[in-house]
N, C-alpha and C positions, 0 to 999 in steps of 0.2 A: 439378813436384815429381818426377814419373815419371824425368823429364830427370835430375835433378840426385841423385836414386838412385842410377839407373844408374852417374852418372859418380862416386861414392861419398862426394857431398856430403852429409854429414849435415843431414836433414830439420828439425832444428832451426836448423841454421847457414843453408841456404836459405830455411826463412823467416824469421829475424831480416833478413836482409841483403833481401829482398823488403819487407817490413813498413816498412824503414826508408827507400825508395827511391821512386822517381816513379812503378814499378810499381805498388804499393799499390795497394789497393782493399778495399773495406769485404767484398763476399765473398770474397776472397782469404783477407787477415784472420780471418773468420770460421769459414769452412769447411776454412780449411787448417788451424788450430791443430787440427781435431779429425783431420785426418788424422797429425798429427806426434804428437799423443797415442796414435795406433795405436784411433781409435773410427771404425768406416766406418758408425756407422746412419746412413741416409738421415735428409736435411736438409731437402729440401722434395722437391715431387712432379715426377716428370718430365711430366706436364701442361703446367707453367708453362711449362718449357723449351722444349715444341713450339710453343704459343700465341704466346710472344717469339720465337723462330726465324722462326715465318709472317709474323709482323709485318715482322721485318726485312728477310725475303725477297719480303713483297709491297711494301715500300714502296722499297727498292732496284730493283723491276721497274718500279716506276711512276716512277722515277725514271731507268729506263736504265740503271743503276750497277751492271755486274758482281762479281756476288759468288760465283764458282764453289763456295764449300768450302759456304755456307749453302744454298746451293740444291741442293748433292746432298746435305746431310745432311737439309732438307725431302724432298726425294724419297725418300729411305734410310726415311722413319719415316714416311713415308706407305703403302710399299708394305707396309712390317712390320705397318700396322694393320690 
């Protein structure tokens, strides 16, 4: 959405055309309508996020499957706590 700002797609017109597409997804959906409504109150806790990031970054590890961007953003909010 930051994307499609910038280049002076209206927040509306990017997300009908997302919503309607293979993109899709239910937080997409959910969390982008209140960004296009112009409501930024937090939606759930950044908690979760770190708890699924570890997930995917230990199970990726046990898997061998490099994931550069998840593992320095585990690192990134690791060192910040």
């Amino acid at each position: 959405m930051a994307l499609a700002a910038r280049a002076g797609i209206p927040l509306d017109v990017m997300y009908d055309v997302v919503t309607h597409a293979a993109g899709n997804s239910w937080m997409f959906e959910n969390r982008m309508q209140h960004v296009v409504d112009g409501d930024y109150t937090p939606r759930s806790a950044v908690d979760i996020f770190v708890k699924d990031l570890g997930l995917v970054a230990d199970t990726a590890k046990a898997l061998r499957f490099p994931l550069p961007l998840a593992s320095t953003a585990v690192k990134y909010v690791h060192q910040r706590q």
